[in-house]
mmCIF file of the N, C-alpha and C atoms, coordinates in Angstrom:
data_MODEL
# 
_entry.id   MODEL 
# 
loop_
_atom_site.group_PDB 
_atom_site.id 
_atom_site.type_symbol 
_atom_site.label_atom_id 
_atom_site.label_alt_id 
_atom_site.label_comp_id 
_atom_site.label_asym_id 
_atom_site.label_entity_id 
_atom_site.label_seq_id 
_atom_site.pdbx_PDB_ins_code 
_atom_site.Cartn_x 
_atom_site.Cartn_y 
_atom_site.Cartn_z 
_atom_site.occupancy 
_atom_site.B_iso_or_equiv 
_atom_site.pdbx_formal_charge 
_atom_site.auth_seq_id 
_atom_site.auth_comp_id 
_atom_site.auth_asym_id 
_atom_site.auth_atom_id 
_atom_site.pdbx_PDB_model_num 
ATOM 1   N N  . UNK A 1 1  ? 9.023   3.133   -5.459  1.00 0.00 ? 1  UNK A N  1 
ATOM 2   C CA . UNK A 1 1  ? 9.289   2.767   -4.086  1.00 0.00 ? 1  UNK A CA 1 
ATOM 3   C C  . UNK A 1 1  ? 8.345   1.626   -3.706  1.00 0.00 ? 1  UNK A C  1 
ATOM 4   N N  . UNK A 1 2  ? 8.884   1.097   -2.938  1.00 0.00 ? 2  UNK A N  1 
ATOM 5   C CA . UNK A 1 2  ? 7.962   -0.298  -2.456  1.00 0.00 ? 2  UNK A CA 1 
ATOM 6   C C  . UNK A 1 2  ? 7.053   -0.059  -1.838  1.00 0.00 ? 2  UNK A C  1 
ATOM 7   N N  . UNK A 1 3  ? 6.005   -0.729  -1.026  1.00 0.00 ? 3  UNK A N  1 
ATOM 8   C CA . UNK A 1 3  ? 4.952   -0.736  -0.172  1.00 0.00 ? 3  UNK A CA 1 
ATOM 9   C C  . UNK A 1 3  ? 5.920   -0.667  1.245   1.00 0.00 ? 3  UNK A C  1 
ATOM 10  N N  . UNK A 1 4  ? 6.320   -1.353  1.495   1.00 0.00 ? 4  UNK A N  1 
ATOM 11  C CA . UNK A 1 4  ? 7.270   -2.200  2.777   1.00 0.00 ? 4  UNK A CA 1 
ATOM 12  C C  . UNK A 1 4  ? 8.104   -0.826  2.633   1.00 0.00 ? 4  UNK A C  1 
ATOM 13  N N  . UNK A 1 5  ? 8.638   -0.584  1.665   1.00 0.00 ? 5  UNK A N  1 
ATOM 14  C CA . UNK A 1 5  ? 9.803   0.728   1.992   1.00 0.00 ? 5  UNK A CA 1 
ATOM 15  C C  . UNK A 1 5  ? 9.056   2.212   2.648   1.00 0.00 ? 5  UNK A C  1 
ATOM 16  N N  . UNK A 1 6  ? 8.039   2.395   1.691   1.00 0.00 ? 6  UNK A N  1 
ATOM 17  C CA . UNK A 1 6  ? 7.219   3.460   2.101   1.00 0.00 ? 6  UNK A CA 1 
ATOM 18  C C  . UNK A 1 6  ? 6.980   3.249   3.646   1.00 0.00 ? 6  UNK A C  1 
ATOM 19  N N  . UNK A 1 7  ? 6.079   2.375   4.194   1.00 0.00 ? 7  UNK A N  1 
ATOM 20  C CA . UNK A 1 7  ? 5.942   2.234   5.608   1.00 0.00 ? 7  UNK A CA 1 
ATOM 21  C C  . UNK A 1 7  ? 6.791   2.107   6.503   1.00 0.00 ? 7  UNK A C  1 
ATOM 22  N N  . UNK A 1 8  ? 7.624   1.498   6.139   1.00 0.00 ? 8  UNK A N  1 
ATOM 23  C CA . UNK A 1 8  ? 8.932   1.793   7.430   1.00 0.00 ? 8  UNK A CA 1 
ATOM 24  C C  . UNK A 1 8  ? 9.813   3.056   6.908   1.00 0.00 ? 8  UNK A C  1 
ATOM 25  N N  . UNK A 1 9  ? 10.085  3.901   5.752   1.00 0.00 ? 9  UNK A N  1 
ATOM 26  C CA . UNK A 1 9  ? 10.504  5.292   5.916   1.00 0.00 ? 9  UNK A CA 1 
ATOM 27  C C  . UNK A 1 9  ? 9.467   6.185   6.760   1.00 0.00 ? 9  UNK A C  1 
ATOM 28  N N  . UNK A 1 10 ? 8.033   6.034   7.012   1.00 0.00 ? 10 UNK A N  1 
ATOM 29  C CA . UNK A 1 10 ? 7.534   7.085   7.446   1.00 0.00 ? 10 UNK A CA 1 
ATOM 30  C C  . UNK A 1 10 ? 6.999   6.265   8.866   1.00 0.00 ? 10 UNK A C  1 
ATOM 31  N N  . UNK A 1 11 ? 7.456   5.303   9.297   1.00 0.00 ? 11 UNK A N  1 
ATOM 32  C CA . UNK A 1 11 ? 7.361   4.759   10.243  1.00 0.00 ? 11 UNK A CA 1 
ATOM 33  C C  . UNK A 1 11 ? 5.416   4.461   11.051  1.00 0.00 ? 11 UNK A C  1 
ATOM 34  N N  . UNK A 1 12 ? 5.316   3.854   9.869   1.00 0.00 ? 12 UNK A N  1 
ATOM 35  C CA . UNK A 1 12 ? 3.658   3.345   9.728   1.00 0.00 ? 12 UNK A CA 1 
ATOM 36  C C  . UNK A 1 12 ? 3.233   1.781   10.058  1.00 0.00 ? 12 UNK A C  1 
ATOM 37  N N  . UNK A 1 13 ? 2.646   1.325   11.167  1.00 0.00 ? 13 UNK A N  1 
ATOM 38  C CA . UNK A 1 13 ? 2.355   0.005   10.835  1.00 0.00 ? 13 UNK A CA 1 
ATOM 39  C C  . UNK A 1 13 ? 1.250   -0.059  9.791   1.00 0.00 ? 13 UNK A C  1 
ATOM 40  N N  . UNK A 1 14 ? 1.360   -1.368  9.370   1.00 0.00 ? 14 UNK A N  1 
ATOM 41  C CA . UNK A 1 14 ? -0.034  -1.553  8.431   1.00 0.00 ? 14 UNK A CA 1 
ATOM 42  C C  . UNK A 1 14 ? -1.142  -0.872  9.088   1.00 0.00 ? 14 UNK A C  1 
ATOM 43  N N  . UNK A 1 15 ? -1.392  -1.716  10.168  1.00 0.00 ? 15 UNK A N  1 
ATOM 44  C CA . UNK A 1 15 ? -2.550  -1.095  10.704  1.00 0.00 ? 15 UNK A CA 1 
ATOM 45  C C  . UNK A 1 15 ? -3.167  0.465   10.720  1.00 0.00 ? 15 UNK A C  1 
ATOM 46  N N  . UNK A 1 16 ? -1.961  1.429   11.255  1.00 0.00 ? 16 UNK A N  1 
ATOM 47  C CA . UNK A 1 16 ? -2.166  2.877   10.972  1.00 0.00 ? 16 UNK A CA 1 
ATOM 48  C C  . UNK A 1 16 ? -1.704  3.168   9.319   1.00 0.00 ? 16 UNK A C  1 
ATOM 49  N N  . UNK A 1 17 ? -1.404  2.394   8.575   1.00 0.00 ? 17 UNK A N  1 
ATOM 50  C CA . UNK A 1 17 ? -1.693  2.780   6.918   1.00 0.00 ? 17 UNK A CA 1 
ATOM 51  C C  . UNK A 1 17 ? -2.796  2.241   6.979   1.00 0.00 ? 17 UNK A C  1 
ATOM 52  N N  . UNK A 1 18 ? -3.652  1.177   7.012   1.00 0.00 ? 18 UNK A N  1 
ATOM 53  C CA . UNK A 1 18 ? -5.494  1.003   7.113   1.00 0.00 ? 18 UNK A CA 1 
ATOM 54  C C  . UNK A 1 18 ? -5.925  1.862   7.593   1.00 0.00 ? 18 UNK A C  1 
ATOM 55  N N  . UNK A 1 19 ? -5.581  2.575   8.670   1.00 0.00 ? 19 UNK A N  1 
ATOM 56  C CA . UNK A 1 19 ? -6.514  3.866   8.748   1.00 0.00 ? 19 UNK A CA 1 
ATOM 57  C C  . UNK A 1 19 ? -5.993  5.141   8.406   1.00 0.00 ? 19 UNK A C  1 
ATOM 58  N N  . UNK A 1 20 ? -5.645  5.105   7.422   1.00 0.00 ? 20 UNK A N  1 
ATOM 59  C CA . UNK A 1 20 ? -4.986  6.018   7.192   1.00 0.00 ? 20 UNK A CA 1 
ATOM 60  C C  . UNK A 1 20 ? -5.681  6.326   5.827   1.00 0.00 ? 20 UNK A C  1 
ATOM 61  N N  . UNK A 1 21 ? -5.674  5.242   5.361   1.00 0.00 ? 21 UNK A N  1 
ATOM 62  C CA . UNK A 1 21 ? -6.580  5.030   4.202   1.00 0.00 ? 21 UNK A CA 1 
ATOM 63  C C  . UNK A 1 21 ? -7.933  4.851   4.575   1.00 0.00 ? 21 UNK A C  1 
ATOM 64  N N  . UNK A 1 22 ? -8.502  4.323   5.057   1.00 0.00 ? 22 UNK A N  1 
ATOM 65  C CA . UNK A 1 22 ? -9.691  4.830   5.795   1.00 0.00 ? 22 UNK A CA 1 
ATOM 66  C C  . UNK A 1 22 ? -10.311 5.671   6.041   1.00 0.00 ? 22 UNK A C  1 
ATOM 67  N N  . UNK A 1 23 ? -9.619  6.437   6.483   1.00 0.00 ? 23 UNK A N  1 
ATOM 68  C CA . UNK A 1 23 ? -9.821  8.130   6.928   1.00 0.00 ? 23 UNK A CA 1 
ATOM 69  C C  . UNK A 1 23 ? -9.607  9.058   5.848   1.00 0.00 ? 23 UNK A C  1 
ATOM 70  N N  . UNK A 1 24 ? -8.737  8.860   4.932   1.00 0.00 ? 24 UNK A N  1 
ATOM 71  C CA . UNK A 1 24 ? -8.557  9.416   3.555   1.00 0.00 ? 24 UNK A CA 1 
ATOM 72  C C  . UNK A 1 24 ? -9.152  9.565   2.260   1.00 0.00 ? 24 UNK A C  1 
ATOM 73  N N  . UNK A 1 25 ? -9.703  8.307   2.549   1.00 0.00 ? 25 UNK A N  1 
ATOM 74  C CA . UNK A 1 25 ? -10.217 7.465   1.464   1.00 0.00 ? 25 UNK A CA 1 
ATOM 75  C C  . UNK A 1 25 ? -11.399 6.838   1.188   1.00 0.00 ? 25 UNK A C  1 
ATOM 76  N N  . UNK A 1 26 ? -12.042 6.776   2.603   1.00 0.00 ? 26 UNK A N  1 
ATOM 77  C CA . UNK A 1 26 ? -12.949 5.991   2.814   1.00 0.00 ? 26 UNK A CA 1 
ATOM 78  C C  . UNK A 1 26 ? -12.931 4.294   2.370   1.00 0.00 ? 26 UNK A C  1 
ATOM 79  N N  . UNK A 1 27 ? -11.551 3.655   2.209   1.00 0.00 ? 27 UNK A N  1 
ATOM 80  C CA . UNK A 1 27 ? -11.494 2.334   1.598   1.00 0.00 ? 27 UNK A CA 1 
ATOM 81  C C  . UNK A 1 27 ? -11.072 1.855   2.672   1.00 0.00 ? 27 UNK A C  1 
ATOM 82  N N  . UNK A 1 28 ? -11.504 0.628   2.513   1.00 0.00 ? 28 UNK A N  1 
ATOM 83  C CA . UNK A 1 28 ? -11.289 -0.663  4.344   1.00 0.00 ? 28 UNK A CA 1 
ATOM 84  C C  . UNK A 1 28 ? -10.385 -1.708  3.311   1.00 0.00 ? 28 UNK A C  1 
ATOM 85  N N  . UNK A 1 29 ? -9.424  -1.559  3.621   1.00 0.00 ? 29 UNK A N  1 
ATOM 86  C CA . UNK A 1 29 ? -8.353  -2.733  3.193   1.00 0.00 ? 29 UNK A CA 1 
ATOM 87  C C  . UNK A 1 29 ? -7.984  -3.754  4.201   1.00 0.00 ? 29 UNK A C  1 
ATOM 88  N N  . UNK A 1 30 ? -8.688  -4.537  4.254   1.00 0.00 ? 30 UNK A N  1 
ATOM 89  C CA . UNK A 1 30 ? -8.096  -5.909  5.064   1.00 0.00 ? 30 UNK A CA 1 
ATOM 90  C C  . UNK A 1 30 ? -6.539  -6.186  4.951   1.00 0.00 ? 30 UNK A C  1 
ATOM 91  N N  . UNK A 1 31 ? -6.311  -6.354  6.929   1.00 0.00 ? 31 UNK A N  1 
ATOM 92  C CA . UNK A 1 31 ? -4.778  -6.765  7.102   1.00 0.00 ? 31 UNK A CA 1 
ATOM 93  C C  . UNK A 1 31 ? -4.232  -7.699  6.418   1.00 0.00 ? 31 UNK A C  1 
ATOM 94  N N  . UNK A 1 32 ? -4.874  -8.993  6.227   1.00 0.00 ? 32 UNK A N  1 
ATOM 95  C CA . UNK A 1 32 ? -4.450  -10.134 5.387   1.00 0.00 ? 32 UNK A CA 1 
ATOM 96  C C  . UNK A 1 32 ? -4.032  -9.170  4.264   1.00 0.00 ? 32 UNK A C  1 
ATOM 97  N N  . UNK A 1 33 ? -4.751  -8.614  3.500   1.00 0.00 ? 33 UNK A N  1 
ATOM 98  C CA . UNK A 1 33 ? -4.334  -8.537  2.119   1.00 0.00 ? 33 UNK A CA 1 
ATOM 99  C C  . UNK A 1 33 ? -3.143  -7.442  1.832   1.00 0.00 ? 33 UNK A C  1 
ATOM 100 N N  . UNK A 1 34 ? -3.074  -6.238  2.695   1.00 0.00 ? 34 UNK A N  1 
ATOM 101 C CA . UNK A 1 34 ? -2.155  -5.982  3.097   1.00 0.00 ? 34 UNK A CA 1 
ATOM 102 C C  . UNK A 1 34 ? -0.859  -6.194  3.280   1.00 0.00 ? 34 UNK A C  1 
ATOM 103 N N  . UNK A 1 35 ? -0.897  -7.337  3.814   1.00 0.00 ? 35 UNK A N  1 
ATOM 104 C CA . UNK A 1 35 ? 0.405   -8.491  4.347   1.00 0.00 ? 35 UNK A CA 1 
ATOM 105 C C  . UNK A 1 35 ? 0.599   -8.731  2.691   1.00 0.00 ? 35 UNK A C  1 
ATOM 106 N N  . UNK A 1 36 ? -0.254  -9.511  2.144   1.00 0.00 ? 36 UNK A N  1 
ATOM 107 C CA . UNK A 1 36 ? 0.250   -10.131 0.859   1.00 0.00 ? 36 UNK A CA 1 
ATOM 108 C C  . UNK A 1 36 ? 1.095   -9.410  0.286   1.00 0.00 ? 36 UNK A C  1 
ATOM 109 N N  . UNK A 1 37 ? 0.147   -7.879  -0.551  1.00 0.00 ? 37 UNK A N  1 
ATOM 110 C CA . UNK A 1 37 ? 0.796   -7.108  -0.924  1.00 0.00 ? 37 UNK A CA 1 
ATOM 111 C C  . UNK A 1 37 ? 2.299   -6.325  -0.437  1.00 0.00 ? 37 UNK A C  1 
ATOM 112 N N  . UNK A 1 38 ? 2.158   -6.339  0.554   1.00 0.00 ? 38 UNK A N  1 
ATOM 113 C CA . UNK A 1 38 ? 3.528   -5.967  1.284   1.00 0.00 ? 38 UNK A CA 1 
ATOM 114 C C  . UNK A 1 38 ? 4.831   -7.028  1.049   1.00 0.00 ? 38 UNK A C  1 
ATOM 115 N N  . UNK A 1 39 ? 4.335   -8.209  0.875   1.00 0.00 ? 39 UNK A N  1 
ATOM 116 C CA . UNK A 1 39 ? 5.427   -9.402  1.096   1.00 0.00 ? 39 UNK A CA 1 
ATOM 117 C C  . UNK A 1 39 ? 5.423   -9.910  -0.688  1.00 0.00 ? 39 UNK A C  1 
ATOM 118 N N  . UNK A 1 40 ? 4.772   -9.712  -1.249  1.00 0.00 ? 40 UNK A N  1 
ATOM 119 C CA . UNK A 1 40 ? 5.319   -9.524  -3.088  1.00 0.00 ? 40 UNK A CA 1 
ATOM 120 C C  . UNK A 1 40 ? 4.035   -11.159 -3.180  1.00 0.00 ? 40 UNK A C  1 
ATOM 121 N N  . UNK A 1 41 ? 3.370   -11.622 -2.252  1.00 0.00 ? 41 UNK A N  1 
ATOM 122 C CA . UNK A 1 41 ? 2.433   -12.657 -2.177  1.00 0.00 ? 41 UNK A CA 1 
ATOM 123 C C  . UNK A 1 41 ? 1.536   -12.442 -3.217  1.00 0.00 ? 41 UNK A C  1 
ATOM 124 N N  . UNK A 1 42 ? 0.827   -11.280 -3.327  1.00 0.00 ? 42 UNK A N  1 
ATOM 125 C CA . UNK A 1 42 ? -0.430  -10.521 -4.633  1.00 0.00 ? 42 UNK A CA 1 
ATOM 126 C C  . UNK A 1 42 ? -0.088  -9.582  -4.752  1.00 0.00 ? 42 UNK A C  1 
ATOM 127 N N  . UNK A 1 43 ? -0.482  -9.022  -5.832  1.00 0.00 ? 43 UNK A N  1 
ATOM 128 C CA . UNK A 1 43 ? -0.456  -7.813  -6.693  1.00 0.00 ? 43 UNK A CA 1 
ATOM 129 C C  . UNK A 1 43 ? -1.434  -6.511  -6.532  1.00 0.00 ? 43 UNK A C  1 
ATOM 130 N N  . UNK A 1 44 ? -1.902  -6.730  -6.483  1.00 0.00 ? 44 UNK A N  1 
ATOM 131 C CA . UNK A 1 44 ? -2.977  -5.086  -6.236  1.00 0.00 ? 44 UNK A CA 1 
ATOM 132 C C  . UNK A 1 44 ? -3.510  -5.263  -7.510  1.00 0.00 ? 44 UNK A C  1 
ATOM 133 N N  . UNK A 1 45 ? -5.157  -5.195  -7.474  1.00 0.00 ? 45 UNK A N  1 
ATOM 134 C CA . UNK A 1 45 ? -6.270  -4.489  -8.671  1.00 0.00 ? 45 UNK A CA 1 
ATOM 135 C C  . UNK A 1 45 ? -5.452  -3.199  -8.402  1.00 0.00 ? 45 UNK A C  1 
ATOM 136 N N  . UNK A 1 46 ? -6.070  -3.009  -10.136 1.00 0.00 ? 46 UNK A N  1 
ATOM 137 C CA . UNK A 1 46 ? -6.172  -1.522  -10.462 1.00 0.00 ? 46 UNK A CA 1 
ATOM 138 C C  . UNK A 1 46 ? -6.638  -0.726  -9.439  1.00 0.00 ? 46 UNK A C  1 
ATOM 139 N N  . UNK A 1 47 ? -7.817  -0.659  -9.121  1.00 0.00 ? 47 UNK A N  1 
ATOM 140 C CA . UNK A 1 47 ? -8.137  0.161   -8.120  1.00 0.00 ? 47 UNK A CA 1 
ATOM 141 C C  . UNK A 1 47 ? -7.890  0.240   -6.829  1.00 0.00 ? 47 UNK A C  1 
ATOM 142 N N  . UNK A 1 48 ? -7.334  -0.680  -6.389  1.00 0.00 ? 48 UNK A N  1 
ATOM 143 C CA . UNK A 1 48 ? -6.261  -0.847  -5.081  1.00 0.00 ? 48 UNK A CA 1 
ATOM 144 C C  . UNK A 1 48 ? -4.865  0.223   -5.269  1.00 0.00 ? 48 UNK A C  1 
ATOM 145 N N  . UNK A 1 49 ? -4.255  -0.589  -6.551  1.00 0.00 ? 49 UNK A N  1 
ATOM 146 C CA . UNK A 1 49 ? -3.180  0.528   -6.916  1.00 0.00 ? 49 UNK A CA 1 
ATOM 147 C C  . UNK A 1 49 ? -3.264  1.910   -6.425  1.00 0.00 ? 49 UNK A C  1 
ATOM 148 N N  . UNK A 1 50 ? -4.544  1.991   -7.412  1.00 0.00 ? 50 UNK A N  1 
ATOM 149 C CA . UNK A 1 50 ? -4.681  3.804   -7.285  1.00 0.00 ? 50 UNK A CA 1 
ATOM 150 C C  . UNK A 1 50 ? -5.139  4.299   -5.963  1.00 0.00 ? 50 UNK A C  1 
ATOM 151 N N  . UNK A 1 51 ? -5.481  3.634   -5.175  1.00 0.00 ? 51 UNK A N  1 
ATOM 152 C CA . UNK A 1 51 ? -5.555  3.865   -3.851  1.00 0.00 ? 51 UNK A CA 1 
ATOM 153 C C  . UNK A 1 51 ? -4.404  3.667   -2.769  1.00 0.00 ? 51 UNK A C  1 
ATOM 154 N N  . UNK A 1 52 ? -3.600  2.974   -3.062  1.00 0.00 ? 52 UNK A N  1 
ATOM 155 C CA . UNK A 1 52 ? -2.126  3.021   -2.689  1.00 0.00 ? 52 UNK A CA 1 
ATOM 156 C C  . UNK A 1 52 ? -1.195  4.394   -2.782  1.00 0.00 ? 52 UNK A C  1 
ATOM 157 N N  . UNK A 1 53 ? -1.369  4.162   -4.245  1.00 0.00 ? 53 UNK A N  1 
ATOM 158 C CA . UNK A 1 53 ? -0.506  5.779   -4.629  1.00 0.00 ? 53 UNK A CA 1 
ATOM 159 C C  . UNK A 1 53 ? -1.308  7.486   -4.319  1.00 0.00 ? 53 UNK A C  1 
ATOM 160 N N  . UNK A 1 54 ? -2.542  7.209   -4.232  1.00 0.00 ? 54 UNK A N  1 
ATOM 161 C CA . UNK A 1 54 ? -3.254  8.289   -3.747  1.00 0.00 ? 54 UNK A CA 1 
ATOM 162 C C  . UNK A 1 54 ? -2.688  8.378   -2.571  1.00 0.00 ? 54 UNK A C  1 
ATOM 163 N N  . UNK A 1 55 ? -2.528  7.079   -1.271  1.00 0.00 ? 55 UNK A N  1 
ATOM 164 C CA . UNK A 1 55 ? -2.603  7.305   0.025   1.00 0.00 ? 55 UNK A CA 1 
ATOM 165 C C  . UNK A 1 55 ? -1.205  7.580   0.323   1.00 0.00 ? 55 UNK A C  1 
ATOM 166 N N  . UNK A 1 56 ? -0.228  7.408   -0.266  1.00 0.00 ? 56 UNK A N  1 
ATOM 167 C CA . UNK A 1 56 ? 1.657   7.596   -0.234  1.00 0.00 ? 56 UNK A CA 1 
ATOM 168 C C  . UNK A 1 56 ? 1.909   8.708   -1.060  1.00 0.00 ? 56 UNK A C  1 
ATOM 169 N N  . UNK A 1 57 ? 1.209   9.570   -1.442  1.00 0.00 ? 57 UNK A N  1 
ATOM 170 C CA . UNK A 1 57 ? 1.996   10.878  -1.876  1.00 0.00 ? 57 UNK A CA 1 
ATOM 171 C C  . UNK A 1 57 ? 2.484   10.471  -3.441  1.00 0.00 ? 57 UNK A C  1 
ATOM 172 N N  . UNK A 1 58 ? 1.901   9.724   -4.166  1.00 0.00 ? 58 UNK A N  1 
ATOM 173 C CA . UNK A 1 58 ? 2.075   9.033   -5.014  1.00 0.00 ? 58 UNK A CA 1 
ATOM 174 C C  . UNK A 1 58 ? 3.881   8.789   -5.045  1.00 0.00 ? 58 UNK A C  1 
ATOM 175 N N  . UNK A 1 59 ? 3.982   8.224   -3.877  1.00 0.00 ? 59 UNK A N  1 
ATOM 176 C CA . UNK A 1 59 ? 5.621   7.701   -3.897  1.00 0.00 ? 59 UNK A CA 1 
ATOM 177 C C  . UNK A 1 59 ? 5.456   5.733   -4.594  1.00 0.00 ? 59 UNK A C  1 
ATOM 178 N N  . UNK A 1 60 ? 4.589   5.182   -3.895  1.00 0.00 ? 60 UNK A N  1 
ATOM 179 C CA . UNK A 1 60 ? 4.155   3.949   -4.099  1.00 0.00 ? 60 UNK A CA 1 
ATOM 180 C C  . UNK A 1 60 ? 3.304   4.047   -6.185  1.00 0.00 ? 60 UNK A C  1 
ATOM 181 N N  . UNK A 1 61 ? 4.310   3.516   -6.843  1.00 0.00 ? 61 UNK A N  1 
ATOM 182 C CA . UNK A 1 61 ? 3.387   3.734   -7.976  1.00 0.00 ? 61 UNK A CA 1 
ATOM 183 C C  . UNK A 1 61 ? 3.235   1.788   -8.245  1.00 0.00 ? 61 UNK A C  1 
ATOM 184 N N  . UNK A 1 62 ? 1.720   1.981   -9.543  1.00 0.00 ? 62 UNK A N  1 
ATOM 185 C CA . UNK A 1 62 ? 1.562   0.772   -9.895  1.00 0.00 ? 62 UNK A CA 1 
ATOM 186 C C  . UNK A 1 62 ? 2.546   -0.221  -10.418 1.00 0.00 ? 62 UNK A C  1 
ATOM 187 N N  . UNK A 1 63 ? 3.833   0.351   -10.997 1.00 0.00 ? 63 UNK A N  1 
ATOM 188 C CA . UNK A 1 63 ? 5.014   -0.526  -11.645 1.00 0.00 ? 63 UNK A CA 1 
ATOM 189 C C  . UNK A 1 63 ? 5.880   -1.504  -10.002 1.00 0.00 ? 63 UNK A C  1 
ATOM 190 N N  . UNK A 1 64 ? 5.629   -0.713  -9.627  1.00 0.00 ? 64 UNK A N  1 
ATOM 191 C CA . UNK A 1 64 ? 6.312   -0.672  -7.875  1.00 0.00 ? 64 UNK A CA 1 
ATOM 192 C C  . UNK A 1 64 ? 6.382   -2.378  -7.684  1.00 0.00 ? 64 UNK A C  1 
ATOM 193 N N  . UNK A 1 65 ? 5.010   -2.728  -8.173  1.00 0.00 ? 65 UNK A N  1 
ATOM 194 C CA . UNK A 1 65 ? 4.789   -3.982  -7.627  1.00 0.00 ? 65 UNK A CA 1 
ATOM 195 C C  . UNK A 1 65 ? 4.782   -4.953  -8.767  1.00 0.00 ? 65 UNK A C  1 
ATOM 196 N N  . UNK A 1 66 ? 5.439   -5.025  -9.660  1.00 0.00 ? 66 UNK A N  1 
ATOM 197 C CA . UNK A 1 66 ? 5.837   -5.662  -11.095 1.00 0.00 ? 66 UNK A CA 1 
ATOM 198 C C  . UNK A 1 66 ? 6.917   -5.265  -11.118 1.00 0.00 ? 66 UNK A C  1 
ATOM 199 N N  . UNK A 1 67 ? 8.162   -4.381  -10.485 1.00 0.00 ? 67 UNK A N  1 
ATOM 200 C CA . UNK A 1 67 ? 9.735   -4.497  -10.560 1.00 0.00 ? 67 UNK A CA 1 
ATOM 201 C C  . UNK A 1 67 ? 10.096  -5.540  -9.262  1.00 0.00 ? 67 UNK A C  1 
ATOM 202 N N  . UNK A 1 68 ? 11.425  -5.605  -9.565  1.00 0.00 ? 68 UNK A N  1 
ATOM 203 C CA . UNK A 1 68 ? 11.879  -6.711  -8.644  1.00 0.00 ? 68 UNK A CA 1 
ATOM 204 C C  . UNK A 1 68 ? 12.692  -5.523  -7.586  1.00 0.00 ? 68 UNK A C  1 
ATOM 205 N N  . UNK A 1 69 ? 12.682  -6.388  -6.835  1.00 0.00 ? 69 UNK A N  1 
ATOM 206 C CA . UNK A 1 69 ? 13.850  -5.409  -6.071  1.00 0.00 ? 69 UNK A CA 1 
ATOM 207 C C  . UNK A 1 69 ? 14.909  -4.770  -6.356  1.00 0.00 ? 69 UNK A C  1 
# 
């Protein structure tokens, strides 16, 4: 599942997925980078990844963002 799909099925702005992860996670993900990742702009480190899929119920996996639509 996508980044962009995940957040609008559970009806999340970025912003409340940053704190969401924040609060979860203790990780501060800047909106800019966010945006990127959301819009197919950058890719996610490894350890971003795994903090993605930790914070989505591991619906968001690392391939997610290396398939095409």
């Amino acid at each position: 599942m996508k980044l962009k799909t995940y957040l609008h099925d559970n009806e999340l702005t970025q912003m409340r997925f940053i704190a969401k992860v924040k609060e979860e996670q203790d990780v501060q993900i800047p909106q800019g980078t966010l945006a990127k990742w959301i819009n197919g702009q950058r890719i996610p480190r490894k350890q971003d990844m795994l903090t993605i899929y930790k914070a989505t119920e591991c619906l968001v996996e690392p391939n997610d963002f290396y398939l095409g639509d």
